[in-house]
VEXDOVEX-792440 format. One line per 4 residues: number of its first residue (from 1); their letters; for each residue y, z, x of C-alpha. Coordinates in steps of 0.2 Angstrom, whole numbers, plus 5000, padded with zeros to 4 digits. Layout:
// residues N
NUM) a) Y,Z,X  ...
// end
This chain:
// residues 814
1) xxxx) 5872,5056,6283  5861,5067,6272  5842,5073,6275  5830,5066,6266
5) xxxx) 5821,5077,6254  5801,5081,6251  5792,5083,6236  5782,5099,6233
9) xxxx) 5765,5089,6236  5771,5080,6254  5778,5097,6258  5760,5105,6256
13) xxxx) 5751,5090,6266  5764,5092,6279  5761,5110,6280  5742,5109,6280
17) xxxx) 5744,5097,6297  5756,5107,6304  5744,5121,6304  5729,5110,6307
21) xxxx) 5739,5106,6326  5739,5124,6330  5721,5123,6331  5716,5126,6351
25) xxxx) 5705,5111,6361  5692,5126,6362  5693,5129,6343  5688,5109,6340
29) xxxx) 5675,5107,6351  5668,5124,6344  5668,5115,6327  5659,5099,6333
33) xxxx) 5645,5110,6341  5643,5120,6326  5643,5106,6317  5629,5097,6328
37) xxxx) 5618,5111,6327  5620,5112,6309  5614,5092,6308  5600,5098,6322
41) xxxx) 5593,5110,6308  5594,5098,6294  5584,5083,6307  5597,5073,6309
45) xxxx) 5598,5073,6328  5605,5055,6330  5622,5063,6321  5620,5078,6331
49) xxxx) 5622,5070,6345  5637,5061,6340  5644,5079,6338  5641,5085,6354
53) xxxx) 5648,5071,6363  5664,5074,6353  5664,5090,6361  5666,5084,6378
57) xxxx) 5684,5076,6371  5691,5094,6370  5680,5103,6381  5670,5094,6396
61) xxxx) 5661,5111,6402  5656,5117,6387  5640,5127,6393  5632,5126,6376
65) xxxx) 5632,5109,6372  5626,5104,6388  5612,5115,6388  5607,5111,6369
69) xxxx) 5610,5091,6374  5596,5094,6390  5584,5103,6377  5586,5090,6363
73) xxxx) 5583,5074,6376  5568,5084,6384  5560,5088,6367  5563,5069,6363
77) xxxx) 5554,5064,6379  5568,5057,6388  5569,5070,6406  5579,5056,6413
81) xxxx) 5594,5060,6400  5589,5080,6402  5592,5079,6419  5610,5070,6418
85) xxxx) 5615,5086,6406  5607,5099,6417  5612,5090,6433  5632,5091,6424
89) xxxx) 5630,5109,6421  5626,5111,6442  5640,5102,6447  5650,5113,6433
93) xxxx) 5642,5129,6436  5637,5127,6452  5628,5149,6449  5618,5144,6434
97) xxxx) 5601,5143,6440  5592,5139,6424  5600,5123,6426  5595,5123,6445
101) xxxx) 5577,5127,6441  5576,5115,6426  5583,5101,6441  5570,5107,6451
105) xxxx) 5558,5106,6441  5561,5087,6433  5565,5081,6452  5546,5089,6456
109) xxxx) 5538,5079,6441  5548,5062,6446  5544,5062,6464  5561,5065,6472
113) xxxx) 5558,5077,6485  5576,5076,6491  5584,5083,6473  5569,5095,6472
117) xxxx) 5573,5103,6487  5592,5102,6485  5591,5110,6468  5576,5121,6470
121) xxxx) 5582,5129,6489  5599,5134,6476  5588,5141,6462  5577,5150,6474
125) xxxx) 5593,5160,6483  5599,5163,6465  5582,5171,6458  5570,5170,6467
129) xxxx) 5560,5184,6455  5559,5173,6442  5541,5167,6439  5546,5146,6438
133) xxxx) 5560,5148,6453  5542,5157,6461  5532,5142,6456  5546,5131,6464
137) xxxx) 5546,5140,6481  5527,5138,6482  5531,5118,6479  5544,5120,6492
141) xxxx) 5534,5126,6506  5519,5115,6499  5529,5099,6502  5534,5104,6521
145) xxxx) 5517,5113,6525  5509,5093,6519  5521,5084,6529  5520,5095,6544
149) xxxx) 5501,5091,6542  5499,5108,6543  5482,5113,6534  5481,5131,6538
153) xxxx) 5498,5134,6528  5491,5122,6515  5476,5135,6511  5487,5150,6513
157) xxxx) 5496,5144,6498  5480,5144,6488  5478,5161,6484  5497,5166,6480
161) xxxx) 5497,5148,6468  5481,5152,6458  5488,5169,6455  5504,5163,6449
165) xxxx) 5496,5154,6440  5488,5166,6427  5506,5168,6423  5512,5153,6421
169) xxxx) 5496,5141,6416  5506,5127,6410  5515,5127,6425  5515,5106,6429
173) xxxx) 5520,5111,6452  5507,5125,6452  5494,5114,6444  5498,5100,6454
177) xxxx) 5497,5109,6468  5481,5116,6467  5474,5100,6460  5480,5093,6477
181) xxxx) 5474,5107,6488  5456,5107,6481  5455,5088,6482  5459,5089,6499
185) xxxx) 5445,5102,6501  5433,5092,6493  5433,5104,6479  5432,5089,6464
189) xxxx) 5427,5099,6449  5442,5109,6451  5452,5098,6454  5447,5090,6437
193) xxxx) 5451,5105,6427  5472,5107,6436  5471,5086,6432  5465,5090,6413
197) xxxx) 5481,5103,6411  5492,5089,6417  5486,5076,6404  5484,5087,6390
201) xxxx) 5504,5091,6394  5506,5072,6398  5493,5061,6388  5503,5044,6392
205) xxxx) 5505,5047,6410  5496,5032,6418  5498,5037,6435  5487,5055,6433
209) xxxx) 5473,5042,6423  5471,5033,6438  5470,5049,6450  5459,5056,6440
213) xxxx) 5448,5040,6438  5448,5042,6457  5444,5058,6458  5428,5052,6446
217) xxxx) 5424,5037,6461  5424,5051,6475  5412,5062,6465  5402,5045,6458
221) xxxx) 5402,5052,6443  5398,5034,6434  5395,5040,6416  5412,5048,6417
225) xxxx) 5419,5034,6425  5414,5022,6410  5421,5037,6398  5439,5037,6406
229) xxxx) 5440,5018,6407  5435,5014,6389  5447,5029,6385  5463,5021,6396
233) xxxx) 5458,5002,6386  5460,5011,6370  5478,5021,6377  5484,5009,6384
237) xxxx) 5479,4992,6374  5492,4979,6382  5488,4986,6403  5479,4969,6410
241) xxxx) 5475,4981,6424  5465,4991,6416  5455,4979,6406  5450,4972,6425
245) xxxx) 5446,4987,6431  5433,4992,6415  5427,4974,6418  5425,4976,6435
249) xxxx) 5414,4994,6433  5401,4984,6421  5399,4972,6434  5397,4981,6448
253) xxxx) 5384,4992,6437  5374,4975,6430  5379,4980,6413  5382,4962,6409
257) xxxx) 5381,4965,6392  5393,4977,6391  5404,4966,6400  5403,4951,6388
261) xxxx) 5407,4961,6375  5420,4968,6383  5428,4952,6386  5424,4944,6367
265) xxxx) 5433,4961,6362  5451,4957,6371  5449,4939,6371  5453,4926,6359
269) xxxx) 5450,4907,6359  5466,4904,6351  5479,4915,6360  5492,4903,6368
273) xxxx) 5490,4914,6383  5472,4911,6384  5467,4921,6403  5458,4934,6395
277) xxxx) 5447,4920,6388  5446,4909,6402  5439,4926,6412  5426,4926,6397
281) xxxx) 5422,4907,6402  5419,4911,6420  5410,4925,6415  5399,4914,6405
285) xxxx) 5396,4904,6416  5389,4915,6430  5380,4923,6421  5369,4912,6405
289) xxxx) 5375,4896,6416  5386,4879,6414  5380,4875,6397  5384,4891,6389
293) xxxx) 5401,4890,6398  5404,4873,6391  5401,4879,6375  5414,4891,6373
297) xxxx) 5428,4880,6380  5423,4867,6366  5425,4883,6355  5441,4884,6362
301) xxxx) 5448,4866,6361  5444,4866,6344  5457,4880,6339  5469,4881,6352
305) xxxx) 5487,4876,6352  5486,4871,6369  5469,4864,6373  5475,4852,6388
309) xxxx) 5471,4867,6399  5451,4869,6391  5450,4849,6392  5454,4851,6410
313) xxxx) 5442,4866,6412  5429,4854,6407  5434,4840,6419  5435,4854,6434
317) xxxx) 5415,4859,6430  5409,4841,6428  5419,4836,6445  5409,4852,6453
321) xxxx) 5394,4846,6447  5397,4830,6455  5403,4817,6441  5418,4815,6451
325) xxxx) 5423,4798,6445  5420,4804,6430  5431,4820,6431  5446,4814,6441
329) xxxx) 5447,4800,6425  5445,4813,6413  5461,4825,6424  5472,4809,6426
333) xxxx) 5470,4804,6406  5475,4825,6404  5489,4821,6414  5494,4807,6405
337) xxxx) 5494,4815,6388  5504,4830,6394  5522,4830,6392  5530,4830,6408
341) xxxx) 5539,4846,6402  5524,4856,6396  5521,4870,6403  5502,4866,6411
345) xxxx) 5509,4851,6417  5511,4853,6434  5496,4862,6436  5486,4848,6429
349) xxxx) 5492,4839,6442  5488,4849,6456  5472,4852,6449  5469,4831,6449
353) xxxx) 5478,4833,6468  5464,4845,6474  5452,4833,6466  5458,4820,6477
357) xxxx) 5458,4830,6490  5439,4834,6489  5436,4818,6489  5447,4812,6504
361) xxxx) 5462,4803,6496  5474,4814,6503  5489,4801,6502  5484,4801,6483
365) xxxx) 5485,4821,6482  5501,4822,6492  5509,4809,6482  5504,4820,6465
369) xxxx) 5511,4836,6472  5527,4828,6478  5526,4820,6462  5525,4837,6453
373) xxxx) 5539,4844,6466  5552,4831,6460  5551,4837,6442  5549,4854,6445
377) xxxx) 5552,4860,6462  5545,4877,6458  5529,4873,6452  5518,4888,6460
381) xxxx) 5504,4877,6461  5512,4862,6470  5521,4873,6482  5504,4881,6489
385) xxxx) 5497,4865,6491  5512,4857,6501  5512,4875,6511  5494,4874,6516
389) xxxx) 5496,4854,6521  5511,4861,6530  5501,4876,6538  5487,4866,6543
393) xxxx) 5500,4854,6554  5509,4869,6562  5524,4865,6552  5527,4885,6549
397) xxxx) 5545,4886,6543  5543,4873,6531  5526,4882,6524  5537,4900,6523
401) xxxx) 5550,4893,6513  5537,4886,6499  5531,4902,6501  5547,4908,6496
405) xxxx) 5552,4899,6483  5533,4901,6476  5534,4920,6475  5551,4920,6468
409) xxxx) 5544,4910,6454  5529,4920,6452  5531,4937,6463  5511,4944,6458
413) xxxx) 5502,4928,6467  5489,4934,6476  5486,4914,6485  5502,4915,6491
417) xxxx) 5504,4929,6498  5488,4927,6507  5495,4908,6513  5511,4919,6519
421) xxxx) 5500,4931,6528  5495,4917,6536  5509,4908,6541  5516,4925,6548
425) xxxx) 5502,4926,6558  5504,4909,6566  5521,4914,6571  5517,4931,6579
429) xxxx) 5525,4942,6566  5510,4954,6564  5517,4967,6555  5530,4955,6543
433) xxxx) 5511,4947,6540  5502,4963,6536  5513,4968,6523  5509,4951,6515
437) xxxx) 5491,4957,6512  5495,4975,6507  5506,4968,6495  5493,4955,6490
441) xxxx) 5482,4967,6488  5495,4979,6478  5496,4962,6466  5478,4960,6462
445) xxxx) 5474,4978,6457  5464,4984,6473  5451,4968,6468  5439,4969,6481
449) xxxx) 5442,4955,6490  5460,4955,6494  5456,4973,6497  5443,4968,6511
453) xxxx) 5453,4955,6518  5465,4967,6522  5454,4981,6527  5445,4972,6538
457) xxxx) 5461,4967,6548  5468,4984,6550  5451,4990,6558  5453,4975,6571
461) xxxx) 5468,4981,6574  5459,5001,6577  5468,5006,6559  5454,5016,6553
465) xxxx) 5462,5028,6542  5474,5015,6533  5459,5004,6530  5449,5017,6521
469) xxxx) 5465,5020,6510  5462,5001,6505  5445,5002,6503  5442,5020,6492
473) xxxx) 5452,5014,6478  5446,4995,6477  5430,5007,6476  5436,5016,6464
477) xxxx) 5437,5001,6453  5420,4992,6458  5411,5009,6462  5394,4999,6465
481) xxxx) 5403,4984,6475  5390,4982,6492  5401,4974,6502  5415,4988,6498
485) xxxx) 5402,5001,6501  5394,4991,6518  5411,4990,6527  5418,5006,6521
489) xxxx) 5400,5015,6529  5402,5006,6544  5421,5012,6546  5416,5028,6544
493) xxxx) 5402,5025,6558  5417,5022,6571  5426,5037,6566  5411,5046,6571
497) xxxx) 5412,5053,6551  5394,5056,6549  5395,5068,6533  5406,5054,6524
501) xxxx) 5394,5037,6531  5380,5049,6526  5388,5048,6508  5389,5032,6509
505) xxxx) 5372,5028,6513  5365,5039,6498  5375,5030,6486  5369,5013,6493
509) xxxx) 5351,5020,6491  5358,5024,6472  5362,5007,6468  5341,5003,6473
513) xxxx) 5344,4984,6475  5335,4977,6489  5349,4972,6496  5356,4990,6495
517) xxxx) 5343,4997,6502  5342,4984,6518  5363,4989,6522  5358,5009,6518
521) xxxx) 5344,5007,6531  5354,4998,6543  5369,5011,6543  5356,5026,6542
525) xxxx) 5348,5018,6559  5366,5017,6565  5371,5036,6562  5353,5043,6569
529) xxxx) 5360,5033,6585  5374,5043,6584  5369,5060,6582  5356,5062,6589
533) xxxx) 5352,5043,6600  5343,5031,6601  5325,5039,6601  5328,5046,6581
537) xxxx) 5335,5028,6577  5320,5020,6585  5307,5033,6574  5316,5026,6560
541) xxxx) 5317,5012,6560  5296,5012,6564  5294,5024,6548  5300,5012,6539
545) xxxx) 5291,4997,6546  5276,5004,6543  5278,5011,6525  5271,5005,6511
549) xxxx) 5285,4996,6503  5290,4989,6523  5291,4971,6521  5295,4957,6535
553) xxxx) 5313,4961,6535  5309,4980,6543  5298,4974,6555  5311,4961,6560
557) xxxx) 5324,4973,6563  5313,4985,6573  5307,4970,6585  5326,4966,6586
561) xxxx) 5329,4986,6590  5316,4985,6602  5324,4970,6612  5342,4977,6609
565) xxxx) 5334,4994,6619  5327,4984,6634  5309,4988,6627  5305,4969,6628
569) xxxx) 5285,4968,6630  5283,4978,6614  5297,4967,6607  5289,4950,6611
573) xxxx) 5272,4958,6606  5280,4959,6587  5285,4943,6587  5269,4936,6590
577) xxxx) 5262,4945,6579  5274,4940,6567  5274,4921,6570  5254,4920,6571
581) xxxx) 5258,4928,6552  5269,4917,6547  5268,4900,6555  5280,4891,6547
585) xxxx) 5295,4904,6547  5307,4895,6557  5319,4912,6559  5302,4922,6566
589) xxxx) 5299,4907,6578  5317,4907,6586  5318,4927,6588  5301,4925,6599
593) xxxx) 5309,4913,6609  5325,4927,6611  5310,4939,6618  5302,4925,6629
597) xxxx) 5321,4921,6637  5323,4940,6638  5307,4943,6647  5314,4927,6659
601) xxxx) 5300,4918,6651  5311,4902,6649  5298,4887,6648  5290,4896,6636
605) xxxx) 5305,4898,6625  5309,4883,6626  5294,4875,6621  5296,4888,6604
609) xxxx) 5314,4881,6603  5307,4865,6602  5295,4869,6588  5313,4872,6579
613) xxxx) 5322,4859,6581  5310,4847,6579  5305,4855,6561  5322,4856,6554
617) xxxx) 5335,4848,6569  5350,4848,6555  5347,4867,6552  5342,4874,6570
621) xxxx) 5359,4877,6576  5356,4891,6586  5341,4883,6594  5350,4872,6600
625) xxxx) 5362,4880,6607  5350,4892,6615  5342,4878,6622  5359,4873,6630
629) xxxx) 5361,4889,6637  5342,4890,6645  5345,4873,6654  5363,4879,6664
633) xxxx) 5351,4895,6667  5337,4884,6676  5353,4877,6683  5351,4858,6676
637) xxxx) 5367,4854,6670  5361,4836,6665  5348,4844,6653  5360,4853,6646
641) xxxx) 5372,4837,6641  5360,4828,6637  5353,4842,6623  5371,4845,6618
645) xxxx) 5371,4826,6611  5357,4827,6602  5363,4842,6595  5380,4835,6589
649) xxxx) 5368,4821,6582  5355,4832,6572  5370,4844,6566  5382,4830,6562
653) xxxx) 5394,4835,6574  5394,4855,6570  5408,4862,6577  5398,4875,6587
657) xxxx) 5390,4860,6596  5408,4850,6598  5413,4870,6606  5397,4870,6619
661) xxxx) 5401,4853,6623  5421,4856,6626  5417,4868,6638  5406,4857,6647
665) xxxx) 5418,4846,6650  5431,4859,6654  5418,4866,6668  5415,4849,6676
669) xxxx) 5435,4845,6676  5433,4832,6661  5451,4842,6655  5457,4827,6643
673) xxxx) 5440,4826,6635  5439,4845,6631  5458,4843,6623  5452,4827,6614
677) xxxx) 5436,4841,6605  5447,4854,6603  5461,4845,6597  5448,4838,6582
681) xxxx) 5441,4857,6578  5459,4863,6576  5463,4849,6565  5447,4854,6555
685) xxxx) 5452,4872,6554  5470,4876,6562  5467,4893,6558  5453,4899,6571
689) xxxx) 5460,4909,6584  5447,4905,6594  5454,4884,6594  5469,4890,6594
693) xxxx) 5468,4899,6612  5457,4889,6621  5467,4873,6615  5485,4882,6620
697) xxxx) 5477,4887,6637  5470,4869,6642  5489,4863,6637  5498,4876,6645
701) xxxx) 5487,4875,6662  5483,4857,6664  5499,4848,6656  5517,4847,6663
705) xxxx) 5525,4838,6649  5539,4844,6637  5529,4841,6622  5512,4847,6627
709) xxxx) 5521,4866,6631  5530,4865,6615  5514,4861,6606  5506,4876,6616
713) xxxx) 5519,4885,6610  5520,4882,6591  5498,4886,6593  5499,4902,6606
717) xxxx) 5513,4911,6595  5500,4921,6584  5492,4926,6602  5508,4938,6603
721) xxxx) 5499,4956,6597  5481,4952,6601  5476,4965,6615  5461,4952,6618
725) xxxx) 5462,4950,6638  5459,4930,6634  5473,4930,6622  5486,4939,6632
729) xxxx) 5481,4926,6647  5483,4914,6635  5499,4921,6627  5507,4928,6644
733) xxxx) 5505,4909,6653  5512,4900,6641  5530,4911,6639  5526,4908,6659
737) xxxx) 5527,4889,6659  5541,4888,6647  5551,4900,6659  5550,4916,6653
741) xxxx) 5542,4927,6669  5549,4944,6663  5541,4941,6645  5525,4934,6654
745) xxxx) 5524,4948,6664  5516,4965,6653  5502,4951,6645  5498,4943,6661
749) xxxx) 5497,4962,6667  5486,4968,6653  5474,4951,6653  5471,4953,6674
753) xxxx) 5467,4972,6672  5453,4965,6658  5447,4951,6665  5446,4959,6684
757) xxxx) 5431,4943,6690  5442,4928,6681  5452,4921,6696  5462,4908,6685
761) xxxx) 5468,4923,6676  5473,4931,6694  5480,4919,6700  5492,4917,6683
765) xxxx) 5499,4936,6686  5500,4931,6704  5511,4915,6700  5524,4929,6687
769) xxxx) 5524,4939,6701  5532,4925,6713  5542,4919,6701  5550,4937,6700
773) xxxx) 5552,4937,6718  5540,4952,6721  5530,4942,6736  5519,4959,6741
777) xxxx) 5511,4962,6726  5511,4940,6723  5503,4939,6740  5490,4953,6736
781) xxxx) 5486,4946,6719  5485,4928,6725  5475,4934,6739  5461,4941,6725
785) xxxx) 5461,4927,6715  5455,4919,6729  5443,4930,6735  5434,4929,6718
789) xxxx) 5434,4911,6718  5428,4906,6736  5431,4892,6746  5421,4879,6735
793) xxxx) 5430,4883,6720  5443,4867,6716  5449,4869,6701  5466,4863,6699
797) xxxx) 5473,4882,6697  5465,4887,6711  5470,4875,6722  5488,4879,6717
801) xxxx) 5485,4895,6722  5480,4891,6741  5498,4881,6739  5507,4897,6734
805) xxxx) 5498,4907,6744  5502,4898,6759  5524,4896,6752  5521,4914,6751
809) xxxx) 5517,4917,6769  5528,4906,6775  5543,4915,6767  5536,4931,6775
813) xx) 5534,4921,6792  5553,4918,6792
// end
């Protein structure tokens, strides 16, 4: 066999590849990096790239190209990319420490303080003379010095920062750090000047907007305040949030017209995601009134695509103005029209279900909702309806798992995670509840009432300092909301924070509304109590009854203040004073008759009460319940019974008077009749703790059936975390009766050592104490019980008592 030959032009090609092939993997993915950089001068980055990657085919460490790839992604705004380059370059050159303090640095400015401190411990041990490593090991000792709540190592860091600072001026940790330590010190302007250097570096970062709007709140610094928010609508045009929040700051400063235009300005009419304009209809309406507002959704019927959901805005305001015939026809024709596939569908239906409801055909609402459930068995609407019907029965499992399915539809619901706050709390899962509402809260933007729903439940629980972290920033959002500024004062009136309720107060006197002015008063006569007692708050609250501009109201709340301080002649002397000026104020007449029952002048209050209830009987609740309590006083219980009906007549059956009269008969051993009243006001409102514990007790004490302790249960569950001695009794009795001593036992404990005089409430840790075979301490606690209660006391529990008390002995005896 013969080679075959070449011709002189495939020789030279084979020879030009042979030498190509000697070329080194080093020598390539040189060529590719020159050859980016070269695209990198010319702007064509996007090929540039393309280059660099091919260097990594030949050469996976090459230093350069990592480094010029982190630049180009930070110079492109992308530090997420930057820090995938530079974090490469670590793990590849483990000594490099610009690449540490680059990590560092972009681990500082996201929030992940487990990188920086891994990256910038490294770059500090690796130079630590460099001014940025120097700026990183202030952050690093900033960070544990804040965690270690450690503020005299906070302010020593000052000085060395703001030195370091004249270096490195851009630096974003050094200002950062000092924008922190002079906000802590109450040092706003200057914290302002470190958050401007952050935005001028950062001029999209939402998050330093809304710290710096917060930092506007603390200082109430309102024409900056209005600045900032008109400058984050225009920066960031699409943020629904932000648009609230500038709505949000007219209102709170009556600048109502501001606000309209506000709303005409981001709203439109014809937008087939009309909320912006349906928040221009409410608007409307509160403010020129019904007409206006109906004007505007005709405006909007006429051009939108959709105008189902106008049509039924219309039918909603004609059924609150009480055309409800006319308004549940107009809703079932809207639901007739709409196509059982449209979109607004289901809420129409809902909406005619809640009509229906108002008007008490509930079988006709449930029917629409589990109408609107078997065609779309995620309708949000439908779901929250179902789960409150379901609440309100106690059926709690079923309620969470609508819940459920509601919020994975629509995870930003405000209603329902309110209704699963709810339902948490009836089963005794406080803190699975709690989180509902701080998520609620989360979701609506810090608006200020899901804001003071939750902070009002973490200060009955004694969480002060995490209820001011919900109520500073729904202020920062509605800087002049009263009842915001009302509840944060009197928060920082139980931390004993004078300086701060004092700030409070002088911002209320800012907002000069009468109202204002009334709370202001109120907490200022509160903090003179507490600093220096009761004699400044008195002076005060006399100055201002007898200023010039002292109206009714102050001289009310002095006579109040009087009585309150056992000063009750001078007290009773204002109120007649008071009544002999104003004759025919039924409030004036029933505070003389609380002086008269506090001076023990009882016939006389009594005929005052009188005077009130027979001027306005429907209205005179109180008086009639103080006229209940004045009868027992005399010691005529018959009186009393018979006052209590004609109550329930005159208030058509309020549930205060249904209360009284419930514990009458509780009192007089009528123990079916009180379950029969309180069994009606927890089917009125199943939620009131109040129902809810005196209902479970009366089952739990007086019934031995299987059903009425499992319906104790199911209503005593939400007791669980109440450290109310009543409730834990409650609570504690009921795990008692269904068998559970040992869980019984810590809450029977806690209710006897608050409720020392209740003998029922003896006797019940007595009983735990038996059941646990611990006869001494049963013996001794039975035995107190009934020492409290006396011989004539035969109440069934106390008669049980005597029984266990003699078992007891007898088992000693032996």
């Amino acid at each position: 066999m013969f080679a075959p030959t070449l011709s002189k032009s495939a020789l030279a090609a084979a020879v030009f590849l042979a030498l190509a092939g000697c070329k080194s993997d080093a020598d390539r993915a040189e060529e590719y990096f020159q050859s980016g950089l070269a695209l990198i001068e010319s702007g064509d980055t996007d090929r540039a790239m393309v280059q660099f990657r091919n260097v990594f085919e030949f050469d996976k460490a090459h230093l350069p190209t990592r480094q010029t790839m982190a630049e180009l992604f930070m110079t492109q705004g992308n530090p997420r990319a930057a820090y995938g380059q530079y974090l490469a370059i670590a793990e590849q050159y483990p000594e490099n420490f610009e690449a540490r303090r680059a990590l560092a640095e972009l681990a500082f400015e996201a929030g992940n303080w487990d990188e920086f401190i891994r990256h910038g411990t490294v770059a500090v041990e690796l130079s630590a003379e460099d001014p940025r490593v120097q700026a990183i090991s202030l952050g690093l000792k900033y960070r544990e010095a804040a965690l270690a709540e450690d503020d005299p190592a906070l302010q020593a860091l000052t000085a060395p920062t703001e030195t370091l600072l004249a270096t490195l001026p851009d630096s974003n940790i050094l200002n950062r750090l000092l924008m922190d330590r002079y906000a802590r010190d109450g040092a706003l302007s200057k914290a302002l000047e470190r958050m401007d250097v952050l935005l001028a570096a950062a001029p999209d970062d939402r998050v330093l907007y809304t710290q710096r709007l917060g930092m506007l709140g603390q200082m109430q610094d309102l024409d900056a305040i209005e600045v900032q928010l008109r400058d984050m609508v225009k920066r960031f045009p699409g943020d629904t949030e932000i648009q609230r929040m500038m709505l949000r700051f007219f209102v709170s400063q009556q600048k109502l017209e501001d606000a309209e235009a506000f709303l005409r300005e981001i709203s439109d009419p014809a937008d087939e995601n009309p909320g912006l304009f349906v928040n221009l209809i409410q608007f409307v309406s509160q403010v020129h009134g019904e007409d206006a507002a109906r004007v505007e959704i005709e405006r909007a019927i006429a051009v939108n695509p959709n105008p189902n959901r106008f049509k039924a805005m219309l039918a909603l305001m004609d059924f609150q103005a009480g055309e409800q015939d006319k308004a549940i026809a107009e809703m079932e024709a809207i639901v007739e029209q709409s196509d059982a596939n449209e979109e607004d569908s289901s809420g129409f239906k809902a909406t005619l279900a809640r009509m229906l409801v108002n008007t008490g055909n509930q079988v006709g609402a449930r029917r629409l909702v589990e109408e609107v459930l078997e065609q779309n068995p995620s309708a949000v609407d439908a779901l929250k309806m179902q789960a409150s019907w379901q609440l309100q029965a106690d059926e709690t499992d079923a309620a969470i798992a609508n819940l459920r399915l509601a919020l994975d539809t629509a995870p930003e619901d405000v209603q329902a995670m309110n209704l699963m706050y709810e339902a948490h709390t009836r089963t005794g899962e406080t803190d699975l509840a709690r989180d509902f509402l701080a998520q609620a809260v989360e979701a609506s933007g810090n608006a200020p009432e899901t804001s003071l729903r939750y902070a009002r439940v973490l200060i009955q629980e004694g969480r002060l300092f995490p209820a001011e972290d919900v109520l500073l920033p729904a202020l920062r959002q509605s800087p002049g909301n009263l009842e915001l500024l009302t509840v944060l004062g009197d928060l920082y009136l139980r931390m004993e924070d004078l300086p701060r309720a004092n700030q409070v107060i002088d911002t209320l006197r800012r907002l000069d509304t009468e109202q204002s002015r009334n709370v202001a008063n109120g907490l200022q006569a509160q903090a003179l109590n507490q600093e220096g007692g009761t004699e400044q708050a008195m002076q005060f609250l006399e100055e201002l009854s007898s200023g010039e501009d002292a109206g009714l109201r102050e001289r009310l709340v002095l006579m109040r203040a009087r009585l309150q301080v056992g000063e009750v002649e001078e007290a009773q002397r204002m109120a007649q004073a008071l009544v002999a000026e104003n004759p025919e104020n039924l409030g004036l007449k029933q505070a003389l008759a609380s002086t008269q029952t506090a001076a023990g002048d009882l016939d006389a209050a009594k005929i005052t009460l009188r005077e009130v209830t027979t001027a306005a009987p429907e209205r005179a609740l109180d008086a009639w319940l103080q006229l209940t309590r004045i009868a027992l006083r005399q010691g005529n219980p018959e009186e009393a019974d018979a006052i209590i009906e004609e109550a329930l007549d005159a208030t058509n059956n309020h549930p205060n008077v249904m209360w009284a009269k419930a514990s009458r008969l509780e009192r007089i051993g009528d123990v079916d009749g009180a379950i029969g009243i309180y069994e009606t006001l927890y089917e009125q409102n199943s939620s009131a703790v109040v129902v809810a514990n005196n209902l479970a007790s009366l089952l739990a004490t007086y019934k031995d059936d299987a059903d009425s302790l499992e319906r104790a249960w199911v209503i005593a569950r939400r007791l669980r975390d109440f450290e109310v001695p009543a409730l834990q009794d409650t609570y504690g009795w009921v795990l008692f009766r269904r068998g559970d001593a040992e869980g019984a036992l810590p809450y029977l404990e806690s209710a006897a050592a608050g409720l020392a005089e209740d003998p029922v409430v003896q006797a019940h840790l007595g009983f735990t104490y038996a059941a646990l075979e611990r006869n001494d301490e049963a013996l001794e606690q039975i035995q107190k019980a009934l020492t409290i209660a006396g011989p004539a006391d035969t109440h069934p529990q106390i008669e049980k008592a005597r029984a266990e008390m003699a078992r007891l002995r007898a088992l000693v005896e032996q």
